[in-house]
Backbone as a chain_set.jsonl record, in Angstrom:
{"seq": "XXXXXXXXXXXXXXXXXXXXXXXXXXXXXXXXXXXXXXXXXXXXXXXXXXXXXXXXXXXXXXXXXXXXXXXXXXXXXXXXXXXXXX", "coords": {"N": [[-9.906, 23.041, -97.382], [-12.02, 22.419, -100.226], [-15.213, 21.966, -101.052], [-15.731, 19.777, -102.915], [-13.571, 18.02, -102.602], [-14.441, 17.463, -99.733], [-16.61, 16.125, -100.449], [-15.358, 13.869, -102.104], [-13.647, 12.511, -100.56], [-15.546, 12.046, -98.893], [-16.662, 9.945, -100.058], [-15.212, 7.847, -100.466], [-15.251, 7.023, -97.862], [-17.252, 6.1, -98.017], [-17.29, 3.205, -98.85], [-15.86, 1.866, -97.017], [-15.854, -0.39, -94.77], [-17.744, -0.426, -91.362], [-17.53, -0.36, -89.229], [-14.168, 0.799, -89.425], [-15.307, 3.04, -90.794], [-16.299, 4.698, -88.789], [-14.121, 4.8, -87.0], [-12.578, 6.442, -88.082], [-14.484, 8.527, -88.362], [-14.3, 9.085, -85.365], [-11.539, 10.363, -85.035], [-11.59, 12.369, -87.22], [-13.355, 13.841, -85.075], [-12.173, 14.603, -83.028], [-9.964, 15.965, -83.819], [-11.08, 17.979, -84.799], [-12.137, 18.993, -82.077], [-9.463, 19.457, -81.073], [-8.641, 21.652, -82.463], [-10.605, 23.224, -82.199], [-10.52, 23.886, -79.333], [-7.976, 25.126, -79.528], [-8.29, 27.192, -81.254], [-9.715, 28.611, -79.316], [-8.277, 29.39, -77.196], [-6.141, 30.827, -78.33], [-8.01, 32.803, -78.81], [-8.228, 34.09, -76.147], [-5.939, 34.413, -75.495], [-5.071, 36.484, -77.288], [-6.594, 38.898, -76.248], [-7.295, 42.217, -74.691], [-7.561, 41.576, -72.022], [-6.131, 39.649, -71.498], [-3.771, 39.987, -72.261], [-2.822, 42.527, -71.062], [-2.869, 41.771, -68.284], [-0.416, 39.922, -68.514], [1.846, 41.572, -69.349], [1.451, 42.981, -66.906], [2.389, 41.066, -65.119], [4.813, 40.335, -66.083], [6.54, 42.202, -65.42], [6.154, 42.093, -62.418], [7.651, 39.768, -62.425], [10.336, 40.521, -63.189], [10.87, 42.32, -61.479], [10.995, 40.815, -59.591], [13.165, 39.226, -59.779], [15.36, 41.228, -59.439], [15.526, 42.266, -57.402], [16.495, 39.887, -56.265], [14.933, 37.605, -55.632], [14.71, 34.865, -57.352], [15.814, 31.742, -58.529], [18.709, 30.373, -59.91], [18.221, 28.154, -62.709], [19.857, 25.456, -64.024], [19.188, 23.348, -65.271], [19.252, 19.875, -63.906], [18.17, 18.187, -60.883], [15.066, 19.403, -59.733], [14.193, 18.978, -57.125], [16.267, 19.308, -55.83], [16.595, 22.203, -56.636], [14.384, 23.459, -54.971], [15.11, 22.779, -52.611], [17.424, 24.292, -52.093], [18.062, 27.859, -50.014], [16.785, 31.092, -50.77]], "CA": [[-10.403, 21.962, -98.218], [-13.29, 22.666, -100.926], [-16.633, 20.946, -101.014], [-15.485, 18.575, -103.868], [-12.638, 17.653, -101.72], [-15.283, 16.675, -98.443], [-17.055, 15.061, -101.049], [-14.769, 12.866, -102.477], [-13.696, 11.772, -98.945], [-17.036, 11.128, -97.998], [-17.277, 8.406, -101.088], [-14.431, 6.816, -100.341], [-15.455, 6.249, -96.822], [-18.589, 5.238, -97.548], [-17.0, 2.258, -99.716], [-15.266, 1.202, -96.16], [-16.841, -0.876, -93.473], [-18.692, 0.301, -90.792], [-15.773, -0.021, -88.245], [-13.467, 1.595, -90.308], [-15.995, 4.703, -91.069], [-16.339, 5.175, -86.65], [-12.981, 5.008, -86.465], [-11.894, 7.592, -89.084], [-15.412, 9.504, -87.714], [-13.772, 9.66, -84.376], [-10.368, 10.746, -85.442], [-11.986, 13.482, -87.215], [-14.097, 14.956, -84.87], [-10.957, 14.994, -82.339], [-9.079, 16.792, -84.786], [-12.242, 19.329, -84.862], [-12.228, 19.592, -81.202], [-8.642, 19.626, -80.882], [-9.193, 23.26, -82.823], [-11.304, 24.065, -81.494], [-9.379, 24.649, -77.974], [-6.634, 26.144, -80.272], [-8.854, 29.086, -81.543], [-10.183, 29.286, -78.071], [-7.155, 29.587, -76.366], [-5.766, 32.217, -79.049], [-8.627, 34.309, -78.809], [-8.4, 34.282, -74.611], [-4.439, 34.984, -75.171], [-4.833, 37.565, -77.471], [-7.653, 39.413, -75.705], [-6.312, 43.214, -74.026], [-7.339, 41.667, -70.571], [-4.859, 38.577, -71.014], [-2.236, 40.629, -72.618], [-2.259, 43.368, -69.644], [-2.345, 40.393, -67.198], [0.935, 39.213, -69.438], [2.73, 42.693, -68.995], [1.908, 43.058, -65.255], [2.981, 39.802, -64.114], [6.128, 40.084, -67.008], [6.901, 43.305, -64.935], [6.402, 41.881, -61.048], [9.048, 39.061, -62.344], [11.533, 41.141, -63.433], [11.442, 42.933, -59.975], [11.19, 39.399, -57.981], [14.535, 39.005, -60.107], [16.331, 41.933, -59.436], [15.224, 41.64, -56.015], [17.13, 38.561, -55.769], [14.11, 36.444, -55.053], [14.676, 33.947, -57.713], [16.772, 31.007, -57.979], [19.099, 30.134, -61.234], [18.407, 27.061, -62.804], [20.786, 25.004, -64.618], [19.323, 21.897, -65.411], [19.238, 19.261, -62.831], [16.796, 17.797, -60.132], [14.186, 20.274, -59.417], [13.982, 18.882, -55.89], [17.632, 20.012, -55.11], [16.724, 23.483, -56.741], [13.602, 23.942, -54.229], [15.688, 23.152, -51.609], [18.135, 25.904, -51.416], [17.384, 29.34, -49.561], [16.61, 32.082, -51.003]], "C": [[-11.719, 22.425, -98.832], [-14.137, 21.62, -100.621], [-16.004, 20.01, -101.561], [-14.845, 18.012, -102.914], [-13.166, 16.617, -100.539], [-15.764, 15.807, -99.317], [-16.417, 13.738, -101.921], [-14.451, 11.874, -100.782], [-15.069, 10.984, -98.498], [-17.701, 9.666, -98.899], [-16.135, 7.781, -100.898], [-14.641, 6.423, -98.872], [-16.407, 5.403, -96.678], [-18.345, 4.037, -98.157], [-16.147, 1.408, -98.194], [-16.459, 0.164, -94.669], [-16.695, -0.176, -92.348], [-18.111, 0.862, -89.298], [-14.72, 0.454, -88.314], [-13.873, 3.205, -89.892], [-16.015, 5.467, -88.981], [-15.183, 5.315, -86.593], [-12.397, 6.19, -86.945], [-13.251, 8.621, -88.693], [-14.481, 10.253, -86.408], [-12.568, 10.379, -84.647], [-10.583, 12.161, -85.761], [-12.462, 14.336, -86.271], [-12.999, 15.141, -83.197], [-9.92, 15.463, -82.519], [-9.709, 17.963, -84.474], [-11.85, 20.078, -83.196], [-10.652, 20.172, -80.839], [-8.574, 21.222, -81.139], [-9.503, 23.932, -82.94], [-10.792, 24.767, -80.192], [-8.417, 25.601, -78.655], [-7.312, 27.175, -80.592], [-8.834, 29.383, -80.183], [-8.719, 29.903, -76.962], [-6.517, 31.091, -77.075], [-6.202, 33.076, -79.066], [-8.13, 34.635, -77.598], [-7.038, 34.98, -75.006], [-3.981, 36.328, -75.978], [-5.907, 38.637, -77.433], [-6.687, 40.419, -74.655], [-6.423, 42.238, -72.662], [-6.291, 40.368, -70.293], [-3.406, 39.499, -71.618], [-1.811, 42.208, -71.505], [-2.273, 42.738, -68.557], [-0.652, 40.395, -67.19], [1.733, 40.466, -68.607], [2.764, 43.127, -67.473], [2.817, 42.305, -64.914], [4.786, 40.087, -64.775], [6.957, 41.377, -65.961], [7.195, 42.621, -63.072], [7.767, 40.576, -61.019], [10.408, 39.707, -62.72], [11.673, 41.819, -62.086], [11.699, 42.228, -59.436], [13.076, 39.375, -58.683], [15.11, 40.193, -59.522], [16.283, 42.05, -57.696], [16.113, 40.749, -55.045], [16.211, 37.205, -55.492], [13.476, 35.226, -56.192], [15.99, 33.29, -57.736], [17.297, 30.685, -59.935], [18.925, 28.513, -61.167], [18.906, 26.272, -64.141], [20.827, 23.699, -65.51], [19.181, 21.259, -63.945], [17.991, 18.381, -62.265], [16.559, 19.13, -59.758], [14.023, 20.442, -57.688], [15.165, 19.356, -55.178], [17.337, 21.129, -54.973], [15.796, 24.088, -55.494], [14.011, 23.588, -52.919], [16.472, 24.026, -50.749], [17.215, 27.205, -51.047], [17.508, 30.178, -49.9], [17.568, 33.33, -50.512]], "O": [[-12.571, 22.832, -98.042], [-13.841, 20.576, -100.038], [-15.569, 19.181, -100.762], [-15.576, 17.353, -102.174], [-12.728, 15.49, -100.305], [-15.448, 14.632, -99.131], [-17.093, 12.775, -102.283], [-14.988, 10.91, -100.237], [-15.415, 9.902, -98.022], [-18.583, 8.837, -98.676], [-16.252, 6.701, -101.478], [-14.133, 5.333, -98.609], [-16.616, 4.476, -95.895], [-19.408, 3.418, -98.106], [-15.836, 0.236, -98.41], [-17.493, 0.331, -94.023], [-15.755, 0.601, -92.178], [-18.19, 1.888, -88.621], [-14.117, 0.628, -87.255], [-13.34, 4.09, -89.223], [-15.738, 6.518, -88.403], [-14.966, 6.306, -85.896], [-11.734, 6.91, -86.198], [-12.879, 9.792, -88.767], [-14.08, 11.416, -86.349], [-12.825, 11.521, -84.267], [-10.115, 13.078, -85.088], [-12.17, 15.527, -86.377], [-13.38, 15.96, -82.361], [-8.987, 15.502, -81.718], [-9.11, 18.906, -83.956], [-11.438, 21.225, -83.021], [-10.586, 21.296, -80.341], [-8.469, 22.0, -80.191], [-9.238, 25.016, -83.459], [-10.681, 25.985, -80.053], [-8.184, 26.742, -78.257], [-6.885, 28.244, -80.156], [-8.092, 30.267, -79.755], [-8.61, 30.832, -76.162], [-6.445, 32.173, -76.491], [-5.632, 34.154, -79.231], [-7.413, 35.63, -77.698], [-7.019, 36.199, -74.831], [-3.039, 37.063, -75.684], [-6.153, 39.262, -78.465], [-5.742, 39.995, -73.99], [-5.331, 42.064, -72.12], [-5.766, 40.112, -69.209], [-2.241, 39.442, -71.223], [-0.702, 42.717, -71.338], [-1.558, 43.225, -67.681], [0.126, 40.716, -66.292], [2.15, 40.343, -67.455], [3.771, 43.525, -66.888], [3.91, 42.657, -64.47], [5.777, 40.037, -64.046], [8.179, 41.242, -65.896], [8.314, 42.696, -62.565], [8.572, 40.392, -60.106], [11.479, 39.181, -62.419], [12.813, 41.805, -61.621], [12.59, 42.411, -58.606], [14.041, 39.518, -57.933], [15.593, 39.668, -58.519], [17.27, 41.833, -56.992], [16.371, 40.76, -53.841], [16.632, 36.081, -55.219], [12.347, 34.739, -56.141], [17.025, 33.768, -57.27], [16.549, 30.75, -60.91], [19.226, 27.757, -60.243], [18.352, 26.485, -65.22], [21.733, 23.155, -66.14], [19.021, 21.964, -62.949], [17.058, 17.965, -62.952], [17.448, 19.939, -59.495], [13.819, 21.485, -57.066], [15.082, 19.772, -54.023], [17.463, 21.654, -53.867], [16.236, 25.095, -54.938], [13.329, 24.039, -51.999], [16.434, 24.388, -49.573], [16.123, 27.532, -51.511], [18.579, 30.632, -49.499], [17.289, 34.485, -50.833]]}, "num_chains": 1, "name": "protein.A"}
């Protein structure tokens, strides 16, 4: 969004009452933060030490699988699946 753009917005809010403008304030700035977590999270996930995390762990599950030491799941209750033995 360009300047003009904020600035038009910002004259049509200011033409709203005062309960209005807080409400559409808040909205915004929980939008802001909202995307704020979203960069943050994207940088952390695409940072080498989370993406050689990723490939270890992606590696110790493929052994627990072949292993045998997971369980197939199909759908269902969850509480059935964590009942059977391994």
């Amino acid at each position: 969004m360009t300047t003009d753009e904020l600035n038009a917005i910002w004259e049509r809010m200011e033409k709203l009452n005062p309960k209005n403008q807080d409400m559409i304030a808040k909205k915004i700035l929980e939008e802001i933060e909202a995307m704020e977590w979203d960069e943050i999270w994207d940088e952390t996930f695409a940072s080498p030490e989370s993406r050689a995390f990723s490939a270890k762990r992606r590696e110790e599950v493929i052994a627990e699988h072949l292993a045998g030491e997971t369980l197939l799941y199909t759908g269902g209750s969850l509480a059935k699946l964590f009942q059977q033995e391994v």
